[in-house]
C-alpha distance (Angstrom), angle and dihedral (degrees) to the residues before:
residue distance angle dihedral
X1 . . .
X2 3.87 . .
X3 4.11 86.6 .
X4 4.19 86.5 54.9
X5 3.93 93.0 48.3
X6 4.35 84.7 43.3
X7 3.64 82.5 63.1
X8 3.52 104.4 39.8
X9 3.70 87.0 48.1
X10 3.78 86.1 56.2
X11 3.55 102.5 47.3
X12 4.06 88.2 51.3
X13 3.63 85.4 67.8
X14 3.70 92.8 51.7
X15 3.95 100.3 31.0
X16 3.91 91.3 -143.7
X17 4.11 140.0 56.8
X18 3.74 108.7 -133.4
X19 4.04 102.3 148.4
X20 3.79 113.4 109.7
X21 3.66 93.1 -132.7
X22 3.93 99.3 46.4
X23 3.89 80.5 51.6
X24 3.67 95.6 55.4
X25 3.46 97.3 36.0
X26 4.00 89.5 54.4
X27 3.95 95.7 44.0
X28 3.56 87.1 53.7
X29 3.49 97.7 53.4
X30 3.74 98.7 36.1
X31 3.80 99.1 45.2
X32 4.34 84.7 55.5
X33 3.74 89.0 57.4
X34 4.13 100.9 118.4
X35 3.61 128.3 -147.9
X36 3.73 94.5 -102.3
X37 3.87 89.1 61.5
X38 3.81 87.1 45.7
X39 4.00 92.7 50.5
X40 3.70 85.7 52.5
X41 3.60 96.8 65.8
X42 3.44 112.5 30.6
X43 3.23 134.1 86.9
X44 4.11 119.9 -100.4
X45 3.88 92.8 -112.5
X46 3.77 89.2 66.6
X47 3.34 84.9 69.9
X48 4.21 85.9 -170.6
X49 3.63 94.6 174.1
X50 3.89 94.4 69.4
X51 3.92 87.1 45.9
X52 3.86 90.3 53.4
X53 4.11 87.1 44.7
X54 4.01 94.8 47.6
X55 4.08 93.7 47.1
X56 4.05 87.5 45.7
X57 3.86 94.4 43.1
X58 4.43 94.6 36.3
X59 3.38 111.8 26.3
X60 3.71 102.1 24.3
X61 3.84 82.0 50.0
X62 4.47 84.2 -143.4
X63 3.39 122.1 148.3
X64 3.89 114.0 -151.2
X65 4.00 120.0 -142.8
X66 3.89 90.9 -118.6
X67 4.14 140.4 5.3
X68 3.84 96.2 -98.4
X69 3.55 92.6 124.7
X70 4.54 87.7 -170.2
X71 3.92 92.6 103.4
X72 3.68 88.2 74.1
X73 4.32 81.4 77.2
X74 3.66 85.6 71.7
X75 3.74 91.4 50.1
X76 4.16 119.6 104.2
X77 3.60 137.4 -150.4
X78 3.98 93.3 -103.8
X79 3.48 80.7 47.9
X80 3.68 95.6 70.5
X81 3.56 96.6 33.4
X82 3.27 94.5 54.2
X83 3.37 92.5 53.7
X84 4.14 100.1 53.2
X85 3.72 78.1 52.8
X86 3.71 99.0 53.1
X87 4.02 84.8 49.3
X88 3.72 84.9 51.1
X89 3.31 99.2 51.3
X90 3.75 97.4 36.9
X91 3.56 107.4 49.2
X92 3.47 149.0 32.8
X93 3.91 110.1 -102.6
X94 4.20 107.5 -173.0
X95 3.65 94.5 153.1
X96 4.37 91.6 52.1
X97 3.51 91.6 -115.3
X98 3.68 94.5 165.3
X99 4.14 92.8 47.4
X100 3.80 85.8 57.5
X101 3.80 83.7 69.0
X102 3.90 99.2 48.1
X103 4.29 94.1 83.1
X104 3.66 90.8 57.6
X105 4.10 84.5 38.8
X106 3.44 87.9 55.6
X107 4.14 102.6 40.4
X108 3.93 84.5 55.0
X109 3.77 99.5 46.9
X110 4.20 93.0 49.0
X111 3.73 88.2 46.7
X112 3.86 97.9 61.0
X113 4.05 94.4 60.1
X114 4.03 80.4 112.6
X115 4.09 91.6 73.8
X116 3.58 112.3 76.2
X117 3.53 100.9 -127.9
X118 3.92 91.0 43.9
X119 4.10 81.6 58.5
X120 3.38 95.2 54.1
X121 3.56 98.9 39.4
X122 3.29 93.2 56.9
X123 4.13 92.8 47.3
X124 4.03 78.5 68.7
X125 3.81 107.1 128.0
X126 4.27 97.7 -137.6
X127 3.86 82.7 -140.4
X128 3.64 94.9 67.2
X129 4.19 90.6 37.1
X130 3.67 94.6 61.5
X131 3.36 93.1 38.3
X132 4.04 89.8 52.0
X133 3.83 88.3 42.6
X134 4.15 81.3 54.6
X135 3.56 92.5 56.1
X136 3.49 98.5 44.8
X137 3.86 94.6 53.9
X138 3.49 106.3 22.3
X139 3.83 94.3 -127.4
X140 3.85 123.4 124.2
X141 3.91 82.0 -149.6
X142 3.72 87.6 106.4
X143 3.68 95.3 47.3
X144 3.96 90.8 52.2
X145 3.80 81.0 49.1
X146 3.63 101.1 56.1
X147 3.72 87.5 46.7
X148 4.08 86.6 59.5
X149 3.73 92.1 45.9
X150 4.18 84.1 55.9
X151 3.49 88.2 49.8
X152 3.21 98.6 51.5
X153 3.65 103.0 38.9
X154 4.31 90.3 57.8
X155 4.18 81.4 66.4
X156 3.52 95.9 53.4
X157 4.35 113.5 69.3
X158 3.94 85.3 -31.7
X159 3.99 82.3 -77.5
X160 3.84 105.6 -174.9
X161 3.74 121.5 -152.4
X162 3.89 124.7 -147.0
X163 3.95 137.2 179.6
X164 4.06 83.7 -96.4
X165 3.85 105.0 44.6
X166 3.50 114.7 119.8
X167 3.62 140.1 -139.2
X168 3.48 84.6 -113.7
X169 3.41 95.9 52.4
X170 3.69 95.8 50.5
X171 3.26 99.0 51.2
X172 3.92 88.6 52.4
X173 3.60 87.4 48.3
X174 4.32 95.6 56.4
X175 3.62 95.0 40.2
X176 4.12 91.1 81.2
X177 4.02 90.4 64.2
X178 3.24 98.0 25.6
X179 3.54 105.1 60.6
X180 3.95 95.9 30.9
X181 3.73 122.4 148.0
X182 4.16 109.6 -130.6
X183 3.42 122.5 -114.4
X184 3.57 137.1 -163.0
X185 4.21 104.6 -99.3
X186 3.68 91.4 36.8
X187 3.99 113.6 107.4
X188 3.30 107.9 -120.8
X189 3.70 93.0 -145.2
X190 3.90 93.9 58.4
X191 4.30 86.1 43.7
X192 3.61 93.4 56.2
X193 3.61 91.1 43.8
X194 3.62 97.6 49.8
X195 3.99 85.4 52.9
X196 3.63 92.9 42.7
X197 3.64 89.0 50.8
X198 3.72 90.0 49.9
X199 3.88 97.1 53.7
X200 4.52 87.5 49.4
X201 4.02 80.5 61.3
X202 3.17 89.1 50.8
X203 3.78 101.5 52.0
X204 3.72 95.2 37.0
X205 3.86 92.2 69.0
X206 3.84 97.8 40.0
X207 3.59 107.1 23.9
X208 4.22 104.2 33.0
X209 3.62 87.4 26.3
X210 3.50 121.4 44.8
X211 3.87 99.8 4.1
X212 3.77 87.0 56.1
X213 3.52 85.9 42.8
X214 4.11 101.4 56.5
X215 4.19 86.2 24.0
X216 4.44 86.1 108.6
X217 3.85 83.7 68.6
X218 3.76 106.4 46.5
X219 3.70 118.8 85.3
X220 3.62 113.2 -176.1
X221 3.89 94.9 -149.4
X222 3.03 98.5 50.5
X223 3.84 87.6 54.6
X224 3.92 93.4 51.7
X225 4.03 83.7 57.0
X226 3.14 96.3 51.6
X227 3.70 94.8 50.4
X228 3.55 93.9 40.0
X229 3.82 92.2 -109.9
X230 3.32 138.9 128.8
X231 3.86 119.9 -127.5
X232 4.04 117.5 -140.3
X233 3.84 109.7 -151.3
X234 3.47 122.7 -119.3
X235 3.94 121.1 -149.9
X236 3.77 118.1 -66.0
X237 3.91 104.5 -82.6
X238 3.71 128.4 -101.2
X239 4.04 117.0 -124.8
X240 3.66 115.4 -144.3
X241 3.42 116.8 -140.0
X242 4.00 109.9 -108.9
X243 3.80 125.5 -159.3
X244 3.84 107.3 -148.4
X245 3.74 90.2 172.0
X246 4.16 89.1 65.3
X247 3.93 115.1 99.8
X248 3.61 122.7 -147.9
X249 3.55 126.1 -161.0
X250 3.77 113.1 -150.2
X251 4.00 108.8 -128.7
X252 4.26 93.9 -132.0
């Protein structure tokens, strides 16, 4: 504990995590926090364990030996991740089933700013991440990714991006469109986009970002095992083509 509160006295002189270590350091430790720890701290409302149950049940495709939905406590971050990105990668999703989960994704994320590596994870500039995700892999993926995520981000509230912003701070910035009540007047075309837009955000950080990311260390049978469960394969998964050899110039 007193070498997490060193560093989160640190980065409140700074306002931002940008050093490749402190970044894998903090993913680590973040991404192992279970859903016991996350039950602890959030409010009832979140209601976390039925999110960890639906993700397990849909988009891991597992069926558990009984109803006794109290494995889910054993259950980590990656875990879940790694799961919308198994979905993603596995099967064809025309009707956005997996941004239907990105609100709730989201809610729980902002709501664990009390643990210290939640705090410092999300003091992360998203600069520095997909650039650290870069240099672990090699791919400019990441970088073609964070370019989306600016894209995106200047059609929701006029958010701008810069080399400092936060995942805090873009998170913040969504939740104005993204959770907006309709009102007679608006279009509902443009209000569903907005929202829709919102929830892409969303899933670009944690599920083409760091779910990709960590994906090398998540085997999904080995997760039905351990949750007593029994995983139904989906088809074989179809690779995209990537083009490494592409630059992308971040619009900051």
């Amino acid at each position: 504990m007193p070498k997490q509160l060193d560093r989160i006295m640190r980065i409140s002189d700074k306002g931002y995590v940008d050093d490749f270590a402190d970044i894998e350091e903090i993913l680590e430790h973040f991404l192992s926090y279970t859903i016991e720890t996350l039950t602890c701290v959030l409010p009832p409302g979140n209601k976390v364990h039925e999110f960890a149950d639906n993700i397990v049940r849909k988009l891991g495709n597992i069926e558990l030996e009984s109803s006794d939905n109290t494995y889910t406590d054993t259950l980590r971050i990656s875990d879940l991740l790694c799961m919308m990105r198994y979905f993603e990668v596995s099967f064809s999703d025309p009707d956005h089933i997996l941004l239907s989960y990105m609100k709730n994704l989201w809610n729980n994320i902002i709501s664990l700013k009390v643990l210290p590596w939640a705090e410092l994870f999300l003091a992360i500039s998203i600069d520095s991440l997909m650039e650290f995700f870069s240099s672990k892999t090699g791919s400019l993926e990441y970088m073609e990714l964070c370019w989306r995520i600016c894209i995106s981000t200047k059609k929701c509230a006029a958010f701008e991006m810069t080399k400092v912003t936060t995942l805090k701070m873009l998170l913040d910035g969504i939740c104005g469109d993204m959770f907006a009540s309709w009102n007679p007047g608006f279009d509902t075309d443009e209000y569903i986009d907005k929202i829709e837009n919102c929830c892409l955000i969303v899933k670009q950080v944690f599920v083409d970002g760091i779910a990709a990311w960590y994906y090398n260390r998540f085997d999904i049978l080995e997760l039905s095992k351990s949750i007593k469960g029994k995983a139904i394969k989906f088809d074989e998964p179809n690779d995209d083509c990537d083009n490494d050899d592409e630059i992308y110039e971040i619009p900051f």
